[in-house]
DRENVO-499221 format. One line per field, with one value per residue (C-alpha): residue number from 1; residue in one letter; x, y, z. Coordinates in nm, 4 decimals, padded with zeros to 6 digits. Each point is the difference from the previous one (the first is absolute). Layout:
DRENVO-499221
resi c(NUM  ...)
resn c(A  ...)
u c(X  ...)
v c(Y  ...)
w c(Z  ...)
This chain:
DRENVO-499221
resi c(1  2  3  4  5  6  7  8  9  10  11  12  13  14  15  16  17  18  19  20  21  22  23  24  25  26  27  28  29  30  31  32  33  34  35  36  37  38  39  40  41  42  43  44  45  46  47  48  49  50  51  52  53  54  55  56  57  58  59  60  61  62  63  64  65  66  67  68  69  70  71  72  73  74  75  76  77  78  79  80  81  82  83  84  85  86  87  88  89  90  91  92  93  94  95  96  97  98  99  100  101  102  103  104  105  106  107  108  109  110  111  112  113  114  115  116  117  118  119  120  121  122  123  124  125  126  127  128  129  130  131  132  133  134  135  136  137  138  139  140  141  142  143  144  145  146  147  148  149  150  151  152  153  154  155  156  157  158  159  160  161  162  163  164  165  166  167  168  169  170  171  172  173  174  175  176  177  178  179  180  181  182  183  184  185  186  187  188  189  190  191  192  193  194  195  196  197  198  199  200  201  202  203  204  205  206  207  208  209  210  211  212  213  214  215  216  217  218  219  220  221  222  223  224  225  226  227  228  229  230  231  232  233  234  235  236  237  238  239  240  241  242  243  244  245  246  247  248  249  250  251  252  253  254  255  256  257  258  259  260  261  262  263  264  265  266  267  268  269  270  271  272  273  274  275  276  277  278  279  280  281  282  283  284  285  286  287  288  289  290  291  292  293  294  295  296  297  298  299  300  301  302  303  304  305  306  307  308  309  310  311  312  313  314  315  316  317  318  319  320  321  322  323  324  325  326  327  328  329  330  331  332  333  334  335  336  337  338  339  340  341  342  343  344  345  346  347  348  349  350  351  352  353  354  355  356  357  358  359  360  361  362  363  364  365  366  367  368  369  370  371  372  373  374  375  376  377  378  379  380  381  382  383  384  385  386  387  388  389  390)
resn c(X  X  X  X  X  X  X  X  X  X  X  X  X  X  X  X  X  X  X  X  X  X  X  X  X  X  X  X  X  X  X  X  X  X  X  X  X  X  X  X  X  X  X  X  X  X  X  X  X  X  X  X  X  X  X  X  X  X  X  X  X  X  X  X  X  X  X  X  X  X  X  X  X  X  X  X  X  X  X  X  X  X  X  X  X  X  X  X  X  X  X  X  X  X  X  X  X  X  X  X  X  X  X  X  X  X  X  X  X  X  X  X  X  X  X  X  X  X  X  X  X  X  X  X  X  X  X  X  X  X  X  X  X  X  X  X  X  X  X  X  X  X  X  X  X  X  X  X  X  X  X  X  X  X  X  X  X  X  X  X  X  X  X  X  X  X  X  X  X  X  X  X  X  X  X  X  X  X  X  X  X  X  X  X  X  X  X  X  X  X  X  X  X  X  X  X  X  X  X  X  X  X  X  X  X  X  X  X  X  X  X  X  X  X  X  X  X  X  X  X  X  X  X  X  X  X  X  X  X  X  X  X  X  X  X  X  X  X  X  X  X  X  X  X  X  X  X  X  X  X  X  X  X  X  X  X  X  X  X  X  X  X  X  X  X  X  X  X  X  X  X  X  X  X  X  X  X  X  X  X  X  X  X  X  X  X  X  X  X  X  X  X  X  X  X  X  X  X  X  X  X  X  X  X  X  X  X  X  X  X  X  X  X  X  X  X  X  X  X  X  X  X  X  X  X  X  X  X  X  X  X  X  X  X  X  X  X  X  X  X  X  X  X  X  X  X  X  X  X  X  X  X  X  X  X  X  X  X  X  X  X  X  X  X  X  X  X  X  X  X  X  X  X  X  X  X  X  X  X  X  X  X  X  X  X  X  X  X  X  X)
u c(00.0000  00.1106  00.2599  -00.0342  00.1620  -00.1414  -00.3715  00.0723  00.1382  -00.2995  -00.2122  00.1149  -00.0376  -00.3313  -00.0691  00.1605  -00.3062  -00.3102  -00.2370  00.0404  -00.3257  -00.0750  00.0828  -00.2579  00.1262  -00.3209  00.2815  00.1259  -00.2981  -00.1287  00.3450  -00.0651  -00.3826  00.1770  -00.1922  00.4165  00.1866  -00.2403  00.0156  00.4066  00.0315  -00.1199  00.2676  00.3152  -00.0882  -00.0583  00.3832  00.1154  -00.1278  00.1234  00.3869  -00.1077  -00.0775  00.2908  00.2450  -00.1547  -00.0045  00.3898  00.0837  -00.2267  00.2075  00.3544  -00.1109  -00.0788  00.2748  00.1605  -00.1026  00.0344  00.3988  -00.0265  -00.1405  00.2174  00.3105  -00.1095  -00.0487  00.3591  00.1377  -00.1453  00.1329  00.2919  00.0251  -00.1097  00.2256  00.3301  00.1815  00.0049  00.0133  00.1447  00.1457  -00.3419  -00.1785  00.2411  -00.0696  -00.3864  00.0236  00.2085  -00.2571  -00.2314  00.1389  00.0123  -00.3605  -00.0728  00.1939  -00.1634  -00.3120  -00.1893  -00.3425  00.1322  00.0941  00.4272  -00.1355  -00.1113  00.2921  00.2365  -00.1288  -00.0596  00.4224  00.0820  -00.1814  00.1857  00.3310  -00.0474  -00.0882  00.3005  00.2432  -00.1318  00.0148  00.3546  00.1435  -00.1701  00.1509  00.3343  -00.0322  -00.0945  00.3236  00.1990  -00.1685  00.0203  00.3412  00.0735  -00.1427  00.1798  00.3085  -00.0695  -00.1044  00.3154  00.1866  -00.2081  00.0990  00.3744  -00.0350  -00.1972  00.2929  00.2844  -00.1757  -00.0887  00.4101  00.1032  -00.1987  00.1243  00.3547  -00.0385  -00.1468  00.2673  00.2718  -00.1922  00.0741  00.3673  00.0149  -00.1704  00.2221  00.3488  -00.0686  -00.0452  00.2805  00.2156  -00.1904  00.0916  00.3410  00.0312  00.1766  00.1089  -00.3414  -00.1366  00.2909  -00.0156  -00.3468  -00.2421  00.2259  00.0041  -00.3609  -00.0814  00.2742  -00.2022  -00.3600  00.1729  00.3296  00.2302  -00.2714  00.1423  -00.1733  00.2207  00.2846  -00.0470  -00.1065  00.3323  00.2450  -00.1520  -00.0507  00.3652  00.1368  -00.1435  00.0572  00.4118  -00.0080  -00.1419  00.3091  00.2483  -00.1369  00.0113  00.3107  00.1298  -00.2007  00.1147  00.3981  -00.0367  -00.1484  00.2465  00.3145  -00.2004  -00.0305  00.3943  00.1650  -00.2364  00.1523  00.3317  -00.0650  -00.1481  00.3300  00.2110  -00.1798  00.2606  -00.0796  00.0084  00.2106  -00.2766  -00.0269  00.1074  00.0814  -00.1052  -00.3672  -00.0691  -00.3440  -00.2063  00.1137  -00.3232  00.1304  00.3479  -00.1859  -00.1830  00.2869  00.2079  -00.2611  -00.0102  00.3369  00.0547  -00.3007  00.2362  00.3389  -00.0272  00.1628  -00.2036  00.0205  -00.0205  -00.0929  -00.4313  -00.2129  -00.3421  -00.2618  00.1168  00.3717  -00.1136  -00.1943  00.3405  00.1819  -00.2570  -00.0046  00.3593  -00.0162  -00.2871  00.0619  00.0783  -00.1341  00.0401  00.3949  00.0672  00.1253  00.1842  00.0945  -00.2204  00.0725  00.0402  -00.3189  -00.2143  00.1229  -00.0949  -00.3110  -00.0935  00.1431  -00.2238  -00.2986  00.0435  00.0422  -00.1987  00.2683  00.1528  00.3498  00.1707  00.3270  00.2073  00.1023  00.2139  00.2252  00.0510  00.0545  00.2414  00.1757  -00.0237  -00.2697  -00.3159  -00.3119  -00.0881  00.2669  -00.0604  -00.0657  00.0916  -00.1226  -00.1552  -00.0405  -00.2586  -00.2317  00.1662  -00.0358  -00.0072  00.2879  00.2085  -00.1531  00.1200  00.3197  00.0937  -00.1521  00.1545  00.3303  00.1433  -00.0880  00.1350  -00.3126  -00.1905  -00.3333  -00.1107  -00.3321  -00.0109  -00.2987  -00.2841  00.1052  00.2516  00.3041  00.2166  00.3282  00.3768  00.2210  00.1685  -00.3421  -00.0772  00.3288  -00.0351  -00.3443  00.0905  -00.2842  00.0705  -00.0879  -00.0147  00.1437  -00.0516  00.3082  -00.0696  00.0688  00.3472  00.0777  00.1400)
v c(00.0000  00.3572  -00.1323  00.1042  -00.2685  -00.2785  00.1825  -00.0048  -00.3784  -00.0692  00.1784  -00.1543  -00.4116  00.1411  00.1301  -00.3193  -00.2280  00.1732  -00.1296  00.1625  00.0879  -00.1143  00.2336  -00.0054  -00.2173  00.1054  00.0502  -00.3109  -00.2123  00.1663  -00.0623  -00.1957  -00.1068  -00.3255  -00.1305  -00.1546  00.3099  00.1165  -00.1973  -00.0057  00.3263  00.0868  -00.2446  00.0968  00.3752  -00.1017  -00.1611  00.3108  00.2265  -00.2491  00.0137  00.3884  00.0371  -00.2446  00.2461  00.3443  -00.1940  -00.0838  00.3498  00.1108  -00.2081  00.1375  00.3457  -00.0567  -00.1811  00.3166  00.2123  -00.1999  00.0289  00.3225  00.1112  -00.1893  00.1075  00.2809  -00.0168  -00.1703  00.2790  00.2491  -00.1716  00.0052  00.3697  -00.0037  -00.1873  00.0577  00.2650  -00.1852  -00.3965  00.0059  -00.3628  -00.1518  00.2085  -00.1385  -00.3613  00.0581  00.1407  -00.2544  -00.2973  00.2262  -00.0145  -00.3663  -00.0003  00.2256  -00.2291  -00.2955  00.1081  -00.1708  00.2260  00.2946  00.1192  00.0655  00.3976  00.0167  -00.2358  00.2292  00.3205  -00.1678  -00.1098  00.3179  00.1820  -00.2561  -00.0028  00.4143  -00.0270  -00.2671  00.2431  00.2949  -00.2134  -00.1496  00.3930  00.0541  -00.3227  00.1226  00.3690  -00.2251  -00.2213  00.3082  00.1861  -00.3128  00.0092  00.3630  -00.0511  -00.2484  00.1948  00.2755  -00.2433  -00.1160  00.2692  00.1457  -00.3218  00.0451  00.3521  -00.1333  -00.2255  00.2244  00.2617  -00.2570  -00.0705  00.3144  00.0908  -00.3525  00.1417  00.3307  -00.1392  -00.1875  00.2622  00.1922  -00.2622  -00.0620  00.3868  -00.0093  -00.2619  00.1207  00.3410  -00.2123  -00.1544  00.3150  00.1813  -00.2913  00.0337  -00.3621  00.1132  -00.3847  -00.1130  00.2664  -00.0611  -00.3297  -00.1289  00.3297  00.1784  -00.2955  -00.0461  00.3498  -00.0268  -00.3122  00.1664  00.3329  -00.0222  00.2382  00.2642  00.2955  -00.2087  -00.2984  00.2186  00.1796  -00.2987  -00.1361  00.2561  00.1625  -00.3515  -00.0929  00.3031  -00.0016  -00.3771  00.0612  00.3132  -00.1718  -00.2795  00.2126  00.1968  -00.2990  -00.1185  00.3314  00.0167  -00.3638  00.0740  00.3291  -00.1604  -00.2741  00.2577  00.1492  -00.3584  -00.1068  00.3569  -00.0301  -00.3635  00.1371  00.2216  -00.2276  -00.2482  00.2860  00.0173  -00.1666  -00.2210  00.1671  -00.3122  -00.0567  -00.2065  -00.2554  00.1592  -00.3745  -00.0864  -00.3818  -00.1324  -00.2543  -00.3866  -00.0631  00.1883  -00.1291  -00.3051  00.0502  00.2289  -00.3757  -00.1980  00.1633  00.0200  -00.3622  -00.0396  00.1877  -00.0846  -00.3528  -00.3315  -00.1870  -00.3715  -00.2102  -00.2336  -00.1305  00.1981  -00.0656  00.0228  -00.3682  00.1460  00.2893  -00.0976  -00.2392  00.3383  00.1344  -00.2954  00.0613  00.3317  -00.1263  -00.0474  -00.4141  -00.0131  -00.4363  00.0150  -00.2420  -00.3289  -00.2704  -00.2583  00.0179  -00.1422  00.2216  -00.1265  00.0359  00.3649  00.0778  -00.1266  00.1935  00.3032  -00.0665  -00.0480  00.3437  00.2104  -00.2083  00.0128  -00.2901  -00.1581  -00.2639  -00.1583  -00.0959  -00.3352  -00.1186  00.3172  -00.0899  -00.3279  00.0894  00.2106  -00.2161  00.1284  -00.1814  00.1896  -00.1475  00.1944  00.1513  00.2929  00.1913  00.3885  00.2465  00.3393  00.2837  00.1112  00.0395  00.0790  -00.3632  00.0826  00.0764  -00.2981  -00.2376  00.1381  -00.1008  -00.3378  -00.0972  00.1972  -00.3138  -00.2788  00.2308  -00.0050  00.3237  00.0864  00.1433  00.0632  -00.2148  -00.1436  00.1652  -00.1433  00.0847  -00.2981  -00.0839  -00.1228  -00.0094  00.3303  -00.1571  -00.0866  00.4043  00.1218  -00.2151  00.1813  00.3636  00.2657  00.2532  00.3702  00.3412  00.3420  00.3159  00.1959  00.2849  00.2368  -00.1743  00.0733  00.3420)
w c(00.0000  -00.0907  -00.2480  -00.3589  -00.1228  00.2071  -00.1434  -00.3823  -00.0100  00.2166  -00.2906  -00.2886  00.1533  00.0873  -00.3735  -00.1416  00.2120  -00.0991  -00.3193  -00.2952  -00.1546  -00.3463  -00.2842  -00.2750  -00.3204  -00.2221  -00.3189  00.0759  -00.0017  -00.3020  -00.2197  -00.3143  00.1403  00.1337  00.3319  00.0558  00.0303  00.1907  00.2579  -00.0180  00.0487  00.3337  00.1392  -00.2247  00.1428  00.3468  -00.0219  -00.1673  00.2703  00.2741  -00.1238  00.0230  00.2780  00.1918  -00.1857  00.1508  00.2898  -00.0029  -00.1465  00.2980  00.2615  -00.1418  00.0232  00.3489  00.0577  -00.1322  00.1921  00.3495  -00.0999  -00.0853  00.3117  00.1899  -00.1542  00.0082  00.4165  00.0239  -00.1818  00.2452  00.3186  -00.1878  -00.0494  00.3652  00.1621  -00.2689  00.2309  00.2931  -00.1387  -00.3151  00.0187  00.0851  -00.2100  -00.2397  00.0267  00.0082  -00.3259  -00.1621  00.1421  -00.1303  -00.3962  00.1088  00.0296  -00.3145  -00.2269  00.1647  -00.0983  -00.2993  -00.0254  -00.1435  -00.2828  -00.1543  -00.0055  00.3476  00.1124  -00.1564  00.1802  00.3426  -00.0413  -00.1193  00.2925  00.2275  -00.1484  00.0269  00.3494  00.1011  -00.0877  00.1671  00.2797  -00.0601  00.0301  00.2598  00.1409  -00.0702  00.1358  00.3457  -00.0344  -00.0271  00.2444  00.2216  -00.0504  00.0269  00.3620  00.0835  -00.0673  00.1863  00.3357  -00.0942  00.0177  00.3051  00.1846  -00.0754  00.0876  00.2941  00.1443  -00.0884  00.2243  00.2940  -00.0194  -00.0090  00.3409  00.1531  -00.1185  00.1457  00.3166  00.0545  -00.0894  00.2690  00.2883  -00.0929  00.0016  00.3785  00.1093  -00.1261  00.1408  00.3163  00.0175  -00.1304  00.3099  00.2610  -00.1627  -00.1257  -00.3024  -00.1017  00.0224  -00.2540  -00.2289  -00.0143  -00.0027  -00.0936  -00.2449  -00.2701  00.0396  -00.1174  -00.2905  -00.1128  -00.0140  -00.1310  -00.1829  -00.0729  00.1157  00.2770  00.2933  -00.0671  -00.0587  00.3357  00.1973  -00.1099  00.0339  00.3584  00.1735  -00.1014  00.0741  00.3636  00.1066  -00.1564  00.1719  00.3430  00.0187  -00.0423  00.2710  00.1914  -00.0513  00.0745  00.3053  00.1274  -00.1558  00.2648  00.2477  -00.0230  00.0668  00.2562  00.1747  -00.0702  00.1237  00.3439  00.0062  -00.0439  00.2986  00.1999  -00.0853  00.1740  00.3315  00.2511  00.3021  00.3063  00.1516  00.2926  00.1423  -00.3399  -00.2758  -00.1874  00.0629  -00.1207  -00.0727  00.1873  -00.0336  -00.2306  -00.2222  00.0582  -00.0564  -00.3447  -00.1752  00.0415  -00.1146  -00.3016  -00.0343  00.0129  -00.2883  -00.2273  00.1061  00.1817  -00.1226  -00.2848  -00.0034  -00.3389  00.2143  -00.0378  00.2133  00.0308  00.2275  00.2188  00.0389  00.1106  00.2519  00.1317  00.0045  00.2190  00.2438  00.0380  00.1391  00.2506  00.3637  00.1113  00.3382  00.1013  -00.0127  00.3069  -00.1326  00.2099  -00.2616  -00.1790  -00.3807  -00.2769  -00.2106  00.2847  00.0782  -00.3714  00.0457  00.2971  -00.1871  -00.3251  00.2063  00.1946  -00.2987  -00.2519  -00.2643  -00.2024  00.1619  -00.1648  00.1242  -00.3386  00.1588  -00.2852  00.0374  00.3507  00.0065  -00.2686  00.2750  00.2266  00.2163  00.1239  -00.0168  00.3402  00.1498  00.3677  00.0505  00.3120  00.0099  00.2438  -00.1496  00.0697  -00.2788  -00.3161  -00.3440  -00.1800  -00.2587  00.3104  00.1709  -00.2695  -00.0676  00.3563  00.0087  -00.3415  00.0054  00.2754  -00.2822  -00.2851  -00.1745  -00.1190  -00.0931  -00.3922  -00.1418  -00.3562  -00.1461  00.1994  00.3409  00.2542  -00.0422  00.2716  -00.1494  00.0245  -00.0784  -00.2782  -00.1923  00.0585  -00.1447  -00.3064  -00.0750  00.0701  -00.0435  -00.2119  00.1054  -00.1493  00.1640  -00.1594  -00.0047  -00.2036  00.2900  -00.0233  -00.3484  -00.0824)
């Protein structure tokens, strides 16, 4: 309803149902008198006006045909027009399905093809400039958001560069005002040649905090070199106060420190022995100096005084009994002694020195042995004697 097109087609099928009335044949019937033609004739003219009428009716349906495409082309063409400036590309494609559709068609006529593809083709490249003024307006923004973006970022690091120019500025006139002159040389004064080079604040930054920290030690130095001939001169002086000769004109220190001054010396300057030293020796060197307190023996043989000795101080003893039976001496010799408290070195020096035997510390224990088994395996010692030398 309310299409033009849709009415006319409807029309014309309408037309092509209805009865025909019957057209008077009088001529016919009355050509050559013959009863035969005239009864022919009615049907060779109804056939006649039937082929008729089926071709008004198909010239009938191609008009309106016609004109359906027409008018629709015609509509395309104005949403086209419509809709060109601001959608050129799919304004594009419609039209192209469009000639599609106009060259599909079969109910028209080559004439009316022709103008409905000329009209088209016209209209497709209206559109396809304006489809290229929007590419290169299209691109013409793009380059300038381009260029506003770059513009954008070299702005934002520009302020980020100034910003922080401005706080190595702060800080090295900190320092400068604190007078740590090495500081600003050597950590802020780069930094602002990096983010500015060769510009007058590098150039100053440089020179004044160099300047200041060269100037500051060699004011040191020549405070310290002063103060140092200030300090040797008030020695000198003090060097040429005399003793007053009462009541000693020598005045020695304490015995602790008597005590210490030797210790150390013999760390530096006491014999060094080549001999092992570990931890178990060291510990029979100790014993040594300790104090023997059982020294009252009546008889008593030499192993069993050993014994008694070796269980007191909780060392290792061991009498070498080859060496003395190779001298001749039994280990169960007597022994006769009654001594006060004693250190045990000097304790068995005395009980051994009557059986010429000796004592030596060999092979982590403390051996009791002759003198002639100790002079064949001397220990070898180390005196410095620099102090000697001239």
């Amino acid at each position: 309803p309310g299409n033009p097109e849709a009415s006319s087609l409807k029309n014309a099928a309408q037309q092509a149902l209805e009865p025909k009335e019957s057209i008077p044949t009088g001529k016919l019937m009355q050509f050559n008198g013959s009863p035969t033609v005239s009864a022919q004739a009615p049907s060779l003219l109804a056939e006649t006006l039937s082929a008729g009428d089926l071709l008004a009716q198909e010239q009938e349906m191609r008009r309106a045909a016609a004109q359906a495409l027409q008018q629709h082309v015609r509509n395309e063409l104005s949403d086209a027009r419509r809709l060109a400036t601001t959608e050129p590309t799919s304004v594009k494609n419609s039209l192209k399905l469009l000639l599609e559709e106009v060259d599909s068609t079969i109910d028209i006529d080559a004439s009316t093809r022709t103008q409905l593809r000329s009209q088209i083709g016209s209209a497709i490249e209206q559109v396809s400039l304006q489809e290229a003024k929007q590419i290169q307006r299209n691109a013409q923004a793009e380059a300038v958001r381009a260029q506003a973006d770059a513009a954008q970022r070299l702005l934002n690091e520009t302020r980020r560069e100034e910003e922080s120019l401005k706080q190595l500025v702060e800080h090295f006139n900190f320092l400068m005002s604190r007078q740590r002159y090495l500081e600003a040389s050597k950590d802020v004064a780069p930094e602002v040649a990096k983010l500015v080079p060769d510009s007058e604040l590098a150039v100053v930054t440089r020179e004044e905090s160099s300047l200041m920290s060269n100037q500051a030690i060699v004011m040191d130095a020549f405070k310290r070199r002063e103060q140092g001939v200030v300090d040797a001169l008030r020695g000198v002086e003090e060097a040429a106060i005399p003793f007053d000769g009462f009541p000693s004109p020598v005045v020695y220190p304490p015995a602790e420190i008597w005590q210490a001054l030797s210790a150390r010396r013999k760390e530096r300057y006491a014999a060094v022995s080549l001999s092992t030293s570990d931890e178990k020796s060291q510990k029979l060197y100790s014993a040594l100096k300790q104090t023997a307190s059982q020294l009252s023996f009546q008889g008593t043989p030499l192993s069993q005084v050993v014994q008694n000795l070796a269980d007191e101080f909780k060392i290792p003893i061991w009498v070498n009994v080859a060496e003395l039976e190779g001298e001749g001496v039994d280990p169960d010799s007597p022994i006769t002694m009654e001594l006060p408290p004693i250190s045990l070195r000097s304790a068995l020096r005395m009980m051994l020195k009557p059986l010429n035997l000796t004592y030596i510390i060999r092979n982590e224990v403390l051996e009791i042995t002759t003198e002639a088994s100790v002079e064949a395996d001397p220990i070898n010692r180390i005196y410095p004697v620099g102090d000697l030398v001239d």
